[in-house]
C-alpha positions as CSV (number, residue, x, y, z in Angstrom):
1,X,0.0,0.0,0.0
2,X,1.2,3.7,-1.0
3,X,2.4,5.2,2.8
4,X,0.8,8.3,1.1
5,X,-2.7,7.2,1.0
6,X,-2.8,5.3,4.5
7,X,-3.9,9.1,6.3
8,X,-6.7,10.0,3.6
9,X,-7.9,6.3,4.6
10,X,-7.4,6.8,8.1
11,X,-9.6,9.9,7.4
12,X,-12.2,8.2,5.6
13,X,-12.7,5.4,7.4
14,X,-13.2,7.6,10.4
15,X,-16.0,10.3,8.7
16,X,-17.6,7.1,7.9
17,X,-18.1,5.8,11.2
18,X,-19.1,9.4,12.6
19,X,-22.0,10.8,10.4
20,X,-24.3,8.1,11.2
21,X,-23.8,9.0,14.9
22,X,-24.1,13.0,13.9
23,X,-27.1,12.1,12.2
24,X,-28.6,10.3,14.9
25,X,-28.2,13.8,17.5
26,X,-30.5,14.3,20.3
27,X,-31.0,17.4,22.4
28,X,-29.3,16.9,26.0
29,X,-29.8,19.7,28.5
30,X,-26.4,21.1,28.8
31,X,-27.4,23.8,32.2
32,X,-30.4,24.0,33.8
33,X,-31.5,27.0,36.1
34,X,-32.2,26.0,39.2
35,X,-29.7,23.6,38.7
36,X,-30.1,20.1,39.2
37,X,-30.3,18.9,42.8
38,X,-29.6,22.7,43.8
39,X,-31.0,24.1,47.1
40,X,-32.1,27.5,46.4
41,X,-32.7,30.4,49.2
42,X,-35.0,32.2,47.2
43,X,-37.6,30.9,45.0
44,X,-36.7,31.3,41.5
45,X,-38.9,32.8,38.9
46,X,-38.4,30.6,36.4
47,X,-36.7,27.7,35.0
48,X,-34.7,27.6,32.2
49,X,-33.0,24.9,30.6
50,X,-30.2,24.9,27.5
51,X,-29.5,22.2,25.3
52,X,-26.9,20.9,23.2
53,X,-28.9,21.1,20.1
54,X,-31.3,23.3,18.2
55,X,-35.8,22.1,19.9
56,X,-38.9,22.6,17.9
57,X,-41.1,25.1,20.2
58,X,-44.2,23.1,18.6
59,X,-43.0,19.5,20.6
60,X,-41.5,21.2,23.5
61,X,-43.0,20.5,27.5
62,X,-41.6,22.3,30.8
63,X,-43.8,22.1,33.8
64,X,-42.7,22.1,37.6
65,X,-44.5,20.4,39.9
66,X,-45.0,20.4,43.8
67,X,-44.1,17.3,46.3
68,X,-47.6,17.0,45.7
69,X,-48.1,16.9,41.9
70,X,-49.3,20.1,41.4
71,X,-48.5,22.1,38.6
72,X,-46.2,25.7,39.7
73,X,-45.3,27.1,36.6
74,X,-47.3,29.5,34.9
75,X,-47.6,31.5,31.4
76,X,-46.9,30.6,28.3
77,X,-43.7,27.9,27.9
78,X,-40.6,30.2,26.1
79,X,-38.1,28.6,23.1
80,X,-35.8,31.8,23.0
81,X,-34.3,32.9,19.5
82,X,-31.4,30.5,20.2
83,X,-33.5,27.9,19.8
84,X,-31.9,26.0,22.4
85,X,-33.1,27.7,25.4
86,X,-36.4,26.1,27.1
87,X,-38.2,28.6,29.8
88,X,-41.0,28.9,31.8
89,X,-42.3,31.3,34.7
90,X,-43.1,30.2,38.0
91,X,-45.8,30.7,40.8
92,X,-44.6,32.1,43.8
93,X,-43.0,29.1,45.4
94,X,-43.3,28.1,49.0
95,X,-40.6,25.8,50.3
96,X,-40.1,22.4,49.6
97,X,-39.0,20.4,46.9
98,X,-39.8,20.9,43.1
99,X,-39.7,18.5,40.7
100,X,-39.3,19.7,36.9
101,X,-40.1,17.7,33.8
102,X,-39.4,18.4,30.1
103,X,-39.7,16.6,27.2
104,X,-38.0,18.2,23.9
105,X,-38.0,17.0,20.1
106,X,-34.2,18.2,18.4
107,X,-34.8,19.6,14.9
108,X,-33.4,16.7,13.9
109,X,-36.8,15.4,14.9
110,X,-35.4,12.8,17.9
111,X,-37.3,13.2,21.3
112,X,-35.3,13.4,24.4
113,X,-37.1,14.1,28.3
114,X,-36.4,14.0,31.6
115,X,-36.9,15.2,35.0
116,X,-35.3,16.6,37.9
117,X,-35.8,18.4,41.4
118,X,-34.5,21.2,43.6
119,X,-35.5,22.8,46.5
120,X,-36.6,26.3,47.8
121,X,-35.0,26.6,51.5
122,X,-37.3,27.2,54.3
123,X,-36.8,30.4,56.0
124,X,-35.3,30.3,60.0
């Protein structure tokens, strides 16, 4: 084998292997505010989280929940203009634990959700 051609195969064989694993992208959040398992002093306003790829607004879900199932947020659910940024406003939250749920669909069209919960700090 030429010694030349051995790195443009090299090359090759390795773009091979990675588009069908670009193609196949999902959106992953990437930083969530409140952040995952924080303890917050104040009660946030909202909840934001960014991905690691471009959502569709249309398929996108964010609610926040009480220990008791009940739903805290409030107005309309937000994709900002970097279409990668999920929000949505909040109730004014007593203490206790919050559990927030999304559920996104990456222009790509693959659906990724999840959950997680943080907690608003009792006063002393």
């Amino acid at each position: 084998m030429n010694k030349g051609l051995f790195p443009h195969l090299v090359l090759l064989v390795v773009t091979v292997l990675l588009l069908p694993r670009a193609a196949l992208a999902h959106a992953f959040p990437e930083a969530e505010e409140p952040k995952v398992g924080s303890t917050v002093t104040s009660p946030p306003e909202q909840v934001a989280i960014r991905f690691d790829a471009p959502i569709e607004a249309l398929f996108s879900k964010l609610e926040v929940l009480d220990s008791s199932g009940q739903s805290e947020d409030e107005g309309t659910l937000q994709v900002n203009a970097d279409t990668r940024t999920l929000t949505v406003q909040l109730k004014s939250l007593a203490p206790g634990e919050y559990t927030v749920k999304w559920s996104v669909v990456a222009k790509d069209g693959h659906r990724t959700e999840g959950s997680y919960t943080f907690t608003v700090a009792g006063g002393s």
